[in-house]
mmJSON file of the N, C-alpha and C atoms, coordinates in Angstrom:
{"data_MODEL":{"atom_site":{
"group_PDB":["ATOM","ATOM","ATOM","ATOM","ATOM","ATOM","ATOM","ATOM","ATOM","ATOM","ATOM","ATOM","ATOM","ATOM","ATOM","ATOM","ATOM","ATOM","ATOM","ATOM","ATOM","ATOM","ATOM","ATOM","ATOM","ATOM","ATOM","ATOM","ATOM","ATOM","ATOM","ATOM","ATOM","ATOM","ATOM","ATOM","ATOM","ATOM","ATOM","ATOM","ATOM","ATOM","ATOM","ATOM","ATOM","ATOM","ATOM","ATOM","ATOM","ATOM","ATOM","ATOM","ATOM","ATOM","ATOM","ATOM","ATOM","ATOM","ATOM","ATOM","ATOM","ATOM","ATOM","ATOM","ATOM","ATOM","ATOM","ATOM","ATOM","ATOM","ATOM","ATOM","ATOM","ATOM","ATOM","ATOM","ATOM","ATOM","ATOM","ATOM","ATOM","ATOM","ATOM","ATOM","ATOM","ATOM","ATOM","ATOM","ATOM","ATOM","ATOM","ATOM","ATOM","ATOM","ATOM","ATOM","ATOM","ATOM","ATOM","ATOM","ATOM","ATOM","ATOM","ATOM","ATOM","ATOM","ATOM","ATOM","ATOM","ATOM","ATOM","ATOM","ATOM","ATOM","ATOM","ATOM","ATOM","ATOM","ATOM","ATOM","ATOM","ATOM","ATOM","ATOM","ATOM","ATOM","ATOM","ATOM","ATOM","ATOM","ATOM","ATOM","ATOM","ATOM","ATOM","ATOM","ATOM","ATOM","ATOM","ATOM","ATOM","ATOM","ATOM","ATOM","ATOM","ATOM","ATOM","ATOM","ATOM","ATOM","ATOM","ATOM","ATOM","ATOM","ATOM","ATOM","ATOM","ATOM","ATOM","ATOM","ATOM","ATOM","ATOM","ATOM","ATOM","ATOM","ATOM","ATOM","ATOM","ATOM","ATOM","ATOM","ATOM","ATOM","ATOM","ATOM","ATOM","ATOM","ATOM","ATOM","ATOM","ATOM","ATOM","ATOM","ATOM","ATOM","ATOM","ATOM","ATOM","ATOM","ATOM","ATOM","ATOM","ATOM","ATOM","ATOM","ATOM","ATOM","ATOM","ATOM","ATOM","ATOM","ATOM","ATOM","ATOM","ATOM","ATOM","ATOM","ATOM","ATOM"],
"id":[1,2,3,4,5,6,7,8,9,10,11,12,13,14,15,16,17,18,19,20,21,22,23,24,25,26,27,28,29,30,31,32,33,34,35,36,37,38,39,40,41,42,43,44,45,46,47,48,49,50,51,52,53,54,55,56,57,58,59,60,61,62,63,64,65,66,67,68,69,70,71,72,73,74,75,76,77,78,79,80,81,82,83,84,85,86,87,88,89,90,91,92,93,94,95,96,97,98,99,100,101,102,103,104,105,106,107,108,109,110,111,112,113,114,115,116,117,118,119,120,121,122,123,124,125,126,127,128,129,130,131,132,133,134,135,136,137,138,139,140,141,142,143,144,145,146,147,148,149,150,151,152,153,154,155,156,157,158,159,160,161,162,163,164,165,166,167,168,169,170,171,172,173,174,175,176,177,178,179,180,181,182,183,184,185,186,187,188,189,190,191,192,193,194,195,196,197,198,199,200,201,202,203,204,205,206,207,208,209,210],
"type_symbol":["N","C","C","N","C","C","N","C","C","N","C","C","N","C","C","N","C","C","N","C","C","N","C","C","N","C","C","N","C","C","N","C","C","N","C","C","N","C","C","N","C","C","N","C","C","N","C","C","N","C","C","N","C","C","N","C","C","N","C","C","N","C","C","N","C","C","N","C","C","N","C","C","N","C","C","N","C","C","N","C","C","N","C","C","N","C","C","N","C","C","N","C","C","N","C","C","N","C","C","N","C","C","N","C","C","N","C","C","N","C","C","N","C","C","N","C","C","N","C","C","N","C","C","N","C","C","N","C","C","N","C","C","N","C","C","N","C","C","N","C","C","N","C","C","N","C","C","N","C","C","N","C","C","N","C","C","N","C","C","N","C","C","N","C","C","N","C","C","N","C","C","N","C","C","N","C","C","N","C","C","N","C","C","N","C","C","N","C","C","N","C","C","N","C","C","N","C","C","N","C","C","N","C","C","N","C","C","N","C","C"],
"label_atom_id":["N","CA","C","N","CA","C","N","CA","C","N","CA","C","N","CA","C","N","CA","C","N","CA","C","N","CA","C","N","CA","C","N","CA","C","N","CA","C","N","CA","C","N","CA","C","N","CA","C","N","CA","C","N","CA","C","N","CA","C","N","CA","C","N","CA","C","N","CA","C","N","CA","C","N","CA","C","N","CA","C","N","CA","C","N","CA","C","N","CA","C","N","CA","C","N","CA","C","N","CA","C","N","CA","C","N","CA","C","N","CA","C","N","CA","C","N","CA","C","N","CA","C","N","CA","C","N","CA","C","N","CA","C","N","CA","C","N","CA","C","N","CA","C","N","CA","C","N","CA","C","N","CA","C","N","CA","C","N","CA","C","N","CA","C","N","CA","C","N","CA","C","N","CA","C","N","CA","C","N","CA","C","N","CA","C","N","CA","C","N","CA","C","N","CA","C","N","CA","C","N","CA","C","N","CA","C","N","CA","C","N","CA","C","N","CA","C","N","CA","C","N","CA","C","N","CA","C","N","CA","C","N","CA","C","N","CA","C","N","CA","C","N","CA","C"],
"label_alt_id":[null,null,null,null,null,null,null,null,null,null,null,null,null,null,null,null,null,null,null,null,null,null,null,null,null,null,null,null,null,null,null,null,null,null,null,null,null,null,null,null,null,null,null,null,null,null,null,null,null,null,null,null,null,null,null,null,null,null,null,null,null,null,null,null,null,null,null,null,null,null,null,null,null,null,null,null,null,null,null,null,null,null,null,null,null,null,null,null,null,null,null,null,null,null,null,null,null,null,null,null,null,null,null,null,null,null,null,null,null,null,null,null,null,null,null,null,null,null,null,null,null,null,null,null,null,null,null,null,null,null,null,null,null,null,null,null,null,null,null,null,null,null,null,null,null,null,null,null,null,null,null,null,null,null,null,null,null,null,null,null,null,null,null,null,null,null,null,null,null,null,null,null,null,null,null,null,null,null,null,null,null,null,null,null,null,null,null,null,null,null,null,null,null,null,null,null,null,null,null,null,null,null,null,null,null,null,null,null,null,null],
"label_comp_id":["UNK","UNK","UNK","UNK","UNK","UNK","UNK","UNK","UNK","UNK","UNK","UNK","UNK","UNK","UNK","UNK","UNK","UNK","UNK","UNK","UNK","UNK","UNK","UNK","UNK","UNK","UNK","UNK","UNK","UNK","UNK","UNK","UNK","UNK","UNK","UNK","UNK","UNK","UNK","UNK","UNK","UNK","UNK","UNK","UNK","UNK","UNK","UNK","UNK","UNK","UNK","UNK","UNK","UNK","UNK","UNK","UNK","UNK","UNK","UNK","UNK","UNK","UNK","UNK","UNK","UNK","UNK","UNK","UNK","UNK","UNK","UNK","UNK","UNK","UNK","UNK","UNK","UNK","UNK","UNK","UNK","UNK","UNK","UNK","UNK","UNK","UNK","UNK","UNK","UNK","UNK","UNK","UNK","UNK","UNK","UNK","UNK","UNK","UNK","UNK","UNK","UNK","UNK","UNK","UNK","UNK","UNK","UNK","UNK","UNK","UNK","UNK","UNK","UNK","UNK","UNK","UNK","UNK","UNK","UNK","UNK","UNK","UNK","UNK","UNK","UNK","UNK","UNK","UNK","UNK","UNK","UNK","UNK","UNK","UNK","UNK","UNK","UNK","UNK","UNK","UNK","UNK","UNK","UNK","UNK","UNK","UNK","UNK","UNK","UNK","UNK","UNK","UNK","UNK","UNK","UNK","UNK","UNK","UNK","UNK","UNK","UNK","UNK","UNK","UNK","UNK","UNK","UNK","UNK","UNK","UNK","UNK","UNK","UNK","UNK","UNK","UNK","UNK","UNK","UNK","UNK","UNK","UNK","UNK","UNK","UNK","UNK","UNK","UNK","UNK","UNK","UNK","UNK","UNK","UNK","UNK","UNK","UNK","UNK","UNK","UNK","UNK","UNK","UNK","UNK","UNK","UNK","UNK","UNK","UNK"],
"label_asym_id":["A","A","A","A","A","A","A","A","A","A","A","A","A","A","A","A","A","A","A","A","A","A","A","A","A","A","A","A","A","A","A","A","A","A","A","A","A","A","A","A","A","A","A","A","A","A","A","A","A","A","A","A","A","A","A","A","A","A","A","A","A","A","A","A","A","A","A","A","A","A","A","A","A","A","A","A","A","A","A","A","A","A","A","A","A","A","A","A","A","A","A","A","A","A","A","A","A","A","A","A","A","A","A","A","A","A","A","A","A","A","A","A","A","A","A","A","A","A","A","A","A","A","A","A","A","A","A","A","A","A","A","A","A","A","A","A","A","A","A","A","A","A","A","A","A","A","A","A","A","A","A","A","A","A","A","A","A","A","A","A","A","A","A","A","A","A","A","A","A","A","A","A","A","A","A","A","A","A","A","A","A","A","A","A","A","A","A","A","A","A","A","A","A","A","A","A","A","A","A","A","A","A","A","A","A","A","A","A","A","A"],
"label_entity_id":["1","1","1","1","1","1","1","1","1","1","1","1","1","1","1","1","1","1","1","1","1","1","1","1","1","1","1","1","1","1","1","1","1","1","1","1","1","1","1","1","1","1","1","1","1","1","1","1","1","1","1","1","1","1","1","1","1","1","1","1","1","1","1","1","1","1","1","1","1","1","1","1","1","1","1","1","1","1","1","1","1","1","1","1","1","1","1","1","1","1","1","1","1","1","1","1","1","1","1","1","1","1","1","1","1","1","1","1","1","1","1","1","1","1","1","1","1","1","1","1","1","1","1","1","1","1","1","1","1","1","1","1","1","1","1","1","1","1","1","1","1","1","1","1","1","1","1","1","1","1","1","1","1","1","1","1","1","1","1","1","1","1","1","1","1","1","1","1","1","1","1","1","1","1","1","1","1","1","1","1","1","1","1","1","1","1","1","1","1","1","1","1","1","1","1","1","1","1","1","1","1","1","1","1","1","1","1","1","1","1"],
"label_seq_id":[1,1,1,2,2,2,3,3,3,4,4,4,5,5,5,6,6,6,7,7,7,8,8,8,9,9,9,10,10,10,11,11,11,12,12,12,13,13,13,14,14,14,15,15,15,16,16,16,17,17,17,18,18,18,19,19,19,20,20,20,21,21,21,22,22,22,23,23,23,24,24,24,25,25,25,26,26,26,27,27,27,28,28,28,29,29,29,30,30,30,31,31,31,32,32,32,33,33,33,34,34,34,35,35,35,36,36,36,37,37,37,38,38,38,39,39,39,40,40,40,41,41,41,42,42,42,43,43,43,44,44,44,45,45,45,46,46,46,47,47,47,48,48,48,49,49,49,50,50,50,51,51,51,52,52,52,53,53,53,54,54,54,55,55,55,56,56,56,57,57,57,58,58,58,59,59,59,60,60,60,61,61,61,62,62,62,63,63,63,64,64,64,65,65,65,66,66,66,67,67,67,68,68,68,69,69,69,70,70,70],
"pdbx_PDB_ins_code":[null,null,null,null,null,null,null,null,null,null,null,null,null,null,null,null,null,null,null,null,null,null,null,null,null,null,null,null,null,null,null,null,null,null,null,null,null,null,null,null,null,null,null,null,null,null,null,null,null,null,null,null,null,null,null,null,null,null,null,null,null,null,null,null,null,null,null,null,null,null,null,null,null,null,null,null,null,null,null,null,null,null,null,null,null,null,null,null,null,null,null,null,null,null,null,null,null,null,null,null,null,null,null,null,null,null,null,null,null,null,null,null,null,null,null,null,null,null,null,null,null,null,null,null,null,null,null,null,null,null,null,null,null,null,null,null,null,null,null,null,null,null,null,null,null,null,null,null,null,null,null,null,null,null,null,null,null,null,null,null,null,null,null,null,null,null,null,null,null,null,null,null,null,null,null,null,null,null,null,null,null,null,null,null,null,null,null,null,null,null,null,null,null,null,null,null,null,null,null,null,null,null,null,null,null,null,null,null,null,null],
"Cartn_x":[68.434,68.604,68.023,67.619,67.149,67.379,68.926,69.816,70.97,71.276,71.84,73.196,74.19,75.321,76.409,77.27,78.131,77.619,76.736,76.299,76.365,75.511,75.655,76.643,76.273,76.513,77.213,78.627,79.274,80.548,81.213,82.068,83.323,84.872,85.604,86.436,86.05,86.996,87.931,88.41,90.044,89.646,88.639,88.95,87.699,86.887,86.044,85.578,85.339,85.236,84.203,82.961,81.835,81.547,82.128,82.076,82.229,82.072,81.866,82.336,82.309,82.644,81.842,80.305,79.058,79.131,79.711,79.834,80.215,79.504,79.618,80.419,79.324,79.922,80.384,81.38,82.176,82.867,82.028,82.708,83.897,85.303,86.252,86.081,86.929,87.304,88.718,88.987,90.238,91.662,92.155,93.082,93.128,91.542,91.892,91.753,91.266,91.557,93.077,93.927,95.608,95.979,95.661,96.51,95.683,94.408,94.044,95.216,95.035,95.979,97.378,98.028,100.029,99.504,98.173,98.033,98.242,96.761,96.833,96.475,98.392,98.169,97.491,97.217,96.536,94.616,94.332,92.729,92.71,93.232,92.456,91.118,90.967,89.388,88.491,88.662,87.57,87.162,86.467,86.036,85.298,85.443,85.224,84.989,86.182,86.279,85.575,84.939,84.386,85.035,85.603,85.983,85.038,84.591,83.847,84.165,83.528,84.232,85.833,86.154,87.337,87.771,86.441,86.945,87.222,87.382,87.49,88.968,89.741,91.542,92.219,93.004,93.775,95.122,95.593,97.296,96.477,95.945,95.43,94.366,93.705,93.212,93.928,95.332,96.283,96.635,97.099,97.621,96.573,95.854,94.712,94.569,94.483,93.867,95.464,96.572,97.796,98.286,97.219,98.063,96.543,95.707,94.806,94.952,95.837,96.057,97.022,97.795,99.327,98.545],
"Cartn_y":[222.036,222.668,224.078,224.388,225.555,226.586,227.235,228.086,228.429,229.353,230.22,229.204,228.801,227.992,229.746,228.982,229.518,230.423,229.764,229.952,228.694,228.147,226.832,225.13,225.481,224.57,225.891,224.906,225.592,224.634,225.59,224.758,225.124,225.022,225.282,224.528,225.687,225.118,225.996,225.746,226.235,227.72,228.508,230.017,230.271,230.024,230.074,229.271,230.321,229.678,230.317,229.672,229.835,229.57,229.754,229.295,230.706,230.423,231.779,231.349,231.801,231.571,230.735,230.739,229.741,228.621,228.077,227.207,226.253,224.971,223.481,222.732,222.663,221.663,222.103,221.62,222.337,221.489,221.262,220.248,221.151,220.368,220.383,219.713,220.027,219.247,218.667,217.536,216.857,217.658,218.668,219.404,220.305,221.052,221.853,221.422,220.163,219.19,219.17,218.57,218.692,219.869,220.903,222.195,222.341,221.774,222.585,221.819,220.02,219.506,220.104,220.726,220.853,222.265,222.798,223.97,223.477,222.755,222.468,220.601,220.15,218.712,218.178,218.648,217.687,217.819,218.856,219.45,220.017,220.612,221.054,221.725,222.062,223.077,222.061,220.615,219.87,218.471,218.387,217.168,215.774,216.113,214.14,214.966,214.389,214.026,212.941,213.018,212.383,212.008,210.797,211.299,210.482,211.048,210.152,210.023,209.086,209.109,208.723,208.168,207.17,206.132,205.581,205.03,205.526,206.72,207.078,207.719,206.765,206.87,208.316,209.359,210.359,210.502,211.254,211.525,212.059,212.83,213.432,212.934,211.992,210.816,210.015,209.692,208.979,209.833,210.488,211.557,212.015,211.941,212.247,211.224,210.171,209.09,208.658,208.824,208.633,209.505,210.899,211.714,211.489,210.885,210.898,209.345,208.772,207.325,207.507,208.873,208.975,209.861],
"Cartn_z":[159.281,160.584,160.594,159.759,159.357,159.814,159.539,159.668,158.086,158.232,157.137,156.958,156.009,155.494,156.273,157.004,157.368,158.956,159.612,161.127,161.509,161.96,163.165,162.075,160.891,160.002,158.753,158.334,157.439,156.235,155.672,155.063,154.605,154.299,154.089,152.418,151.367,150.395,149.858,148.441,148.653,148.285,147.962,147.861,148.419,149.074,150.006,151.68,152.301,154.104,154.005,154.652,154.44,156.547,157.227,158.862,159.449,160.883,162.077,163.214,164.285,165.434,165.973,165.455,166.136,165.355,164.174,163.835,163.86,164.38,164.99,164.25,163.037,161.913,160.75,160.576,159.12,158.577,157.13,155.807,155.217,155.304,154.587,153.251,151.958,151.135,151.63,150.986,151.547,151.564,150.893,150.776,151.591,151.823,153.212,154.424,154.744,156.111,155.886,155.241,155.034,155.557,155.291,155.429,156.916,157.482,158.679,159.668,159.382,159.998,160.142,159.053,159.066,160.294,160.175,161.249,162.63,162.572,164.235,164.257,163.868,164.163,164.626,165.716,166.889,166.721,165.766,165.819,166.933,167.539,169.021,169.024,167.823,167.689,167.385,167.433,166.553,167.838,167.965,168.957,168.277,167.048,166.183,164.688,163.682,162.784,162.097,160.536,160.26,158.847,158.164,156.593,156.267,154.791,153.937,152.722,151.878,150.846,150.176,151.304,151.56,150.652,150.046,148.996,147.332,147.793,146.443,146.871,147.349,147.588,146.723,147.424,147.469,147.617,147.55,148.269,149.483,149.559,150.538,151.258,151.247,151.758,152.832,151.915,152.781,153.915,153.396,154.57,155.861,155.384,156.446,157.211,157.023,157.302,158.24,157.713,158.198,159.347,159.851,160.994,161.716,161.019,162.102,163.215,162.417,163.002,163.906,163.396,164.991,165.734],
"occupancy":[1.0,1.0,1.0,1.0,1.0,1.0,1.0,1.0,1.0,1.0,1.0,1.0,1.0,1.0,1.0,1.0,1.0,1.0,1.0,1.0,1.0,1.0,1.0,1.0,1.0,1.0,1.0,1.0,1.0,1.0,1.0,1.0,1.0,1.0,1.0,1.0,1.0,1.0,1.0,1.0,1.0,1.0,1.0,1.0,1.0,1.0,1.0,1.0,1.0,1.0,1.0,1.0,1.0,1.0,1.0,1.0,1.0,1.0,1.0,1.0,1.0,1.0,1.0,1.0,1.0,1.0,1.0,1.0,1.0,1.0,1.0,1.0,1.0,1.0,1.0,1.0,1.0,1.0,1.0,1.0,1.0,1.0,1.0,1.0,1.0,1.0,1.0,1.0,1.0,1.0,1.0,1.0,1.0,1.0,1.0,1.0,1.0,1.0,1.0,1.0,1.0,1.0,1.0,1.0,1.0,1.0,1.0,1.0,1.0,1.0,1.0,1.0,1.0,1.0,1.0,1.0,1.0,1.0,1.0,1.0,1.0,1.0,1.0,1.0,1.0,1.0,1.0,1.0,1.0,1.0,1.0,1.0,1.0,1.0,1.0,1.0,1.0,1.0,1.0,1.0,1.0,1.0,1.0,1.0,1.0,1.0,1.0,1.0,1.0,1.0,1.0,1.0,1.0,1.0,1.0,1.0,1.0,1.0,1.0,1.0,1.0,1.0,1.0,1.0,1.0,1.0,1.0,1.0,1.0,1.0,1.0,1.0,1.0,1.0,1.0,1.0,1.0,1.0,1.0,1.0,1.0,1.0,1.0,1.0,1.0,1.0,1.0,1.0,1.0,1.0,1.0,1.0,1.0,1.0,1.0,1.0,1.0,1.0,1.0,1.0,1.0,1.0,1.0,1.0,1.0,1.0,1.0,1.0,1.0,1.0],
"B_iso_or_equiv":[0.0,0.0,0.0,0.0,0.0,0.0,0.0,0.0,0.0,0.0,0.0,0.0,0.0,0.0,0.0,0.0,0.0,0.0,0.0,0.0,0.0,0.0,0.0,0.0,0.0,0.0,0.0,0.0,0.0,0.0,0.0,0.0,0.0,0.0,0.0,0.0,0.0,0.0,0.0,0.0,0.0,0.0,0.0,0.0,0.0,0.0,0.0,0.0,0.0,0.0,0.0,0.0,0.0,0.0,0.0,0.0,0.0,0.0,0.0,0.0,0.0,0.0,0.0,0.0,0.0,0.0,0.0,0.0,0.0,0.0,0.0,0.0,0.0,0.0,0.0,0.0,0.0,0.0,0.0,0.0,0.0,0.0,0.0,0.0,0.0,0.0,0.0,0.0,0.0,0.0,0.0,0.0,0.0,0.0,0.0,0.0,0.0,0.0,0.0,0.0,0.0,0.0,0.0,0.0,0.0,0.0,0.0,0.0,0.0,0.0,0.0,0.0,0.0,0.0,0.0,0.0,0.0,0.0,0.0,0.0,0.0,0.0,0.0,0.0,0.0,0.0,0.0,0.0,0.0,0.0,0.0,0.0,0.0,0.0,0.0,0.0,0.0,0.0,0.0,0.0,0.0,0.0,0.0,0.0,0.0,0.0,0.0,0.0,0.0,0.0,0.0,0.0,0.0,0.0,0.0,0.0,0.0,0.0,0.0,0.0,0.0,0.0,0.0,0.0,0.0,0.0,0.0,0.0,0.0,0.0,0.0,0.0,0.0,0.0,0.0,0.0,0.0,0.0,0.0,0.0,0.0,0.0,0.0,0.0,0.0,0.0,0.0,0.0,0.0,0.0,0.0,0.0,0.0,0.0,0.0,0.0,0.0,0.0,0.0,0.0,0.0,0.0,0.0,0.0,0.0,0.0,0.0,0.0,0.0,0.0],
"pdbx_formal_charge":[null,null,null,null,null,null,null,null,null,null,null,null,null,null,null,null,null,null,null,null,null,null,null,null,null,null,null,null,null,null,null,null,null,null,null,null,null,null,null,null,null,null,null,null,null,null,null,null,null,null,null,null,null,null,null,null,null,null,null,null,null,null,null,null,null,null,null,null,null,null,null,null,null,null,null,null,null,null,null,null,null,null,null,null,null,null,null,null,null,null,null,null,null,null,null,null,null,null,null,null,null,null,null,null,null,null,null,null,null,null,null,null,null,null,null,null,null,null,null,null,null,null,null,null,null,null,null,null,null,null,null,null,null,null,null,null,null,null,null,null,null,null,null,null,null,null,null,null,null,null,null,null,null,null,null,null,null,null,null,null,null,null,null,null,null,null,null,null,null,null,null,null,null,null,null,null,null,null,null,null,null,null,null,null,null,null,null,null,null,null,null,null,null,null,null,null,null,null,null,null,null,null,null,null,null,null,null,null,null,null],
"auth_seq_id":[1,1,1,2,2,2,3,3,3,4,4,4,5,5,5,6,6,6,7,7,7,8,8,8,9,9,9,10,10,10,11,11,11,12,12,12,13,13,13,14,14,14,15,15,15,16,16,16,17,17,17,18,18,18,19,19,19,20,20,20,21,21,21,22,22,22,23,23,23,24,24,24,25,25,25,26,26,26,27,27,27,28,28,28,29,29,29,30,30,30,31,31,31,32,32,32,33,33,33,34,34,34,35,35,35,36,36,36,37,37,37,38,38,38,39,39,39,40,40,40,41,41,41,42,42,42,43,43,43,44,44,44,45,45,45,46,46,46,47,47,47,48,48,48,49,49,49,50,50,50,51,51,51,52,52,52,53,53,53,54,54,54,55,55,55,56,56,56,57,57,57,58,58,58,59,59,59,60,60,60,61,61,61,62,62,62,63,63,63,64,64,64,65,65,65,66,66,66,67,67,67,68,68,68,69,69,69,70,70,70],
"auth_comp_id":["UNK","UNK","UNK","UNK","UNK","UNK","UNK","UNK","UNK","UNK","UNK","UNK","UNK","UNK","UNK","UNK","UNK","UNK","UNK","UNK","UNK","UNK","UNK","UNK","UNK","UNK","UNK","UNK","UNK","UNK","UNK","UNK","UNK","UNK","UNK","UNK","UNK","UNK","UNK","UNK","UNK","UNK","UNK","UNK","UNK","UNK","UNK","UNK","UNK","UNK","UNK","UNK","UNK","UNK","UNK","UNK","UNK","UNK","UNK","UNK","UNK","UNK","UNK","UNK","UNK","UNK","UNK","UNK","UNK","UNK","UNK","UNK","UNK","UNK","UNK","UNK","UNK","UNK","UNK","UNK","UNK","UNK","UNK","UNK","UNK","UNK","UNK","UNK","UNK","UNK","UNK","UNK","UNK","UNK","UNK","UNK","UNK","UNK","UNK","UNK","UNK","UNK","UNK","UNK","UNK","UNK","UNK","UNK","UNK","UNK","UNK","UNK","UNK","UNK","UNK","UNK","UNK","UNK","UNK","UNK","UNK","UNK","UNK","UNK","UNK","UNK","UNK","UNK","UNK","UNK","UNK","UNK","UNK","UNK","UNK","UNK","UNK","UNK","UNK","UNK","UNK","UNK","UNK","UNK","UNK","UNK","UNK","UNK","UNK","UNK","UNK","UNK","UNK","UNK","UNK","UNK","UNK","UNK","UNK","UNK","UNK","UNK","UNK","UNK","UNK","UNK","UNK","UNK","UNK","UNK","UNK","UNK","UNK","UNK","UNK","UNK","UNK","UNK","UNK","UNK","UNK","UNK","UNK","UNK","UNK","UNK","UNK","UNK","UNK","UNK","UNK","UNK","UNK","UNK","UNK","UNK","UNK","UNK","UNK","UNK","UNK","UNK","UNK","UNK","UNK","UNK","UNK","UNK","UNK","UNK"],
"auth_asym_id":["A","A","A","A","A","A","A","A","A","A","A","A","A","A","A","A","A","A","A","A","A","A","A","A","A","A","A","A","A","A","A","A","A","A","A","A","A","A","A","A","A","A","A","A","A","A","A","A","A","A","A","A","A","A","A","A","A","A","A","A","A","A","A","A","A","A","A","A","A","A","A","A","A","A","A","A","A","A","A","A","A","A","A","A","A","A","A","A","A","A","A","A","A","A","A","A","A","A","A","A","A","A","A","A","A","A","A","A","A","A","A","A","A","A","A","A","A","A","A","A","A","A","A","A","A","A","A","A","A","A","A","A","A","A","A","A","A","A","A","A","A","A","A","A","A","A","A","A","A","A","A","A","A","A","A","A","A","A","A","A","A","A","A","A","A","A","A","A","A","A","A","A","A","A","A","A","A","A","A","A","A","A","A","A","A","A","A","A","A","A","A","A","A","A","A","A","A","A","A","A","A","A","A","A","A","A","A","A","A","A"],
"auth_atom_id":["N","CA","C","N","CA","C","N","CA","C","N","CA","C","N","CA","C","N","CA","C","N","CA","C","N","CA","C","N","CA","C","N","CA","C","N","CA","C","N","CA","C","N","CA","C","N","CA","C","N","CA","C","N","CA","C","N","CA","C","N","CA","C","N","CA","C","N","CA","C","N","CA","C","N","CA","C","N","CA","C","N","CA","C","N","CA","C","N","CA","C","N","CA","C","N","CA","C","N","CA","C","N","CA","C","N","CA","C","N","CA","C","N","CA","C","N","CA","C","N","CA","C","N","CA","C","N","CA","C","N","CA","C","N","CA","C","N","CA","C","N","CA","C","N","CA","C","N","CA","C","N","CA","C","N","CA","C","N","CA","C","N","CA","C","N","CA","C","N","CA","C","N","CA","C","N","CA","C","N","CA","C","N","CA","C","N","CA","C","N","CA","C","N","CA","C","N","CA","C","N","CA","C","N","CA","C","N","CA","C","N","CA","C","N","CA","C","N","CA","C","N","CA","C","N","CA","C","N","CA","C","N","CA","C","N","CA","C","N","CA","C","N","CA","C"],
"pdbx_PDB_model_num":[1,1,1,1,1,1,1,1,1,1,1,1,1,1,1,1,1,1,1,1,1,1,1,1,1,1,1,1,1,1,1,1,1,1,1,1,1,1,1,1,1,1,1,1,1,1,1,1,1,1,1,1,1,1,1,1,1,1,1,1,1,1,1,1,1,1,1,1,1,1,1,1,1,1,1,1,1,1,1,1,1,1,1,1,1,1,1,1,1,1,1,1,1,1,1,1,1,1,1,1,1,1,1,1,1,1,1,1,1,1,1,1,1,1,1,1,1,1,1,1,1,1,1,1,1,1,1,1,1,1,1,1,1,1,1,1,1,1,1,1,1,1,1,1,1,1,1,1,1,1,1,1,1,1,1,1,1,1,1,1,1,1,1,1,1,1,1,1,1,1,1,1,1,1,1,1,1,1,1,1,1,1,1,1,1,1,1,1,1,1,1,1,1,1,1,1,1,1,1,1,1,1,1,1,1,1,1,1,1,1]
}}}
């Protein structure tokens, strides 16, 4: 996309946030999708979730996969 990591495209892991206010898309690791969820259950900041890597089964996998289903 040929833009700087942490402008239009970014990412969030556990001792680094690499995102901005202009930032669209932003890769979680599975632990901080958990904690964004216990934030804002519902995502209100996010308009389509994507998980991948699903088969490589988690606690935190489940869980994700379990509040995104309620």
């Amino acid at each position: 996309m040929d833009t700087a990591v942490g402008e239009e495209v970014g990412y969030h892991i556990r001792f680094e946030d690499k995102s901005s206010e202009s930032t669209v898309i932003k890769f979680f690791t599975d632990g901080m999708l958990v904690r964004q969820m216990m934030q804002d259950p519902l995502l209100e900041n996010y308009s389509v979730v994507m998980v991948d890597d699903i088969h490589e089964a988690t606690v935190y996998t489940d869980i994700i996969l379990g509040l995104l289903k309620k």
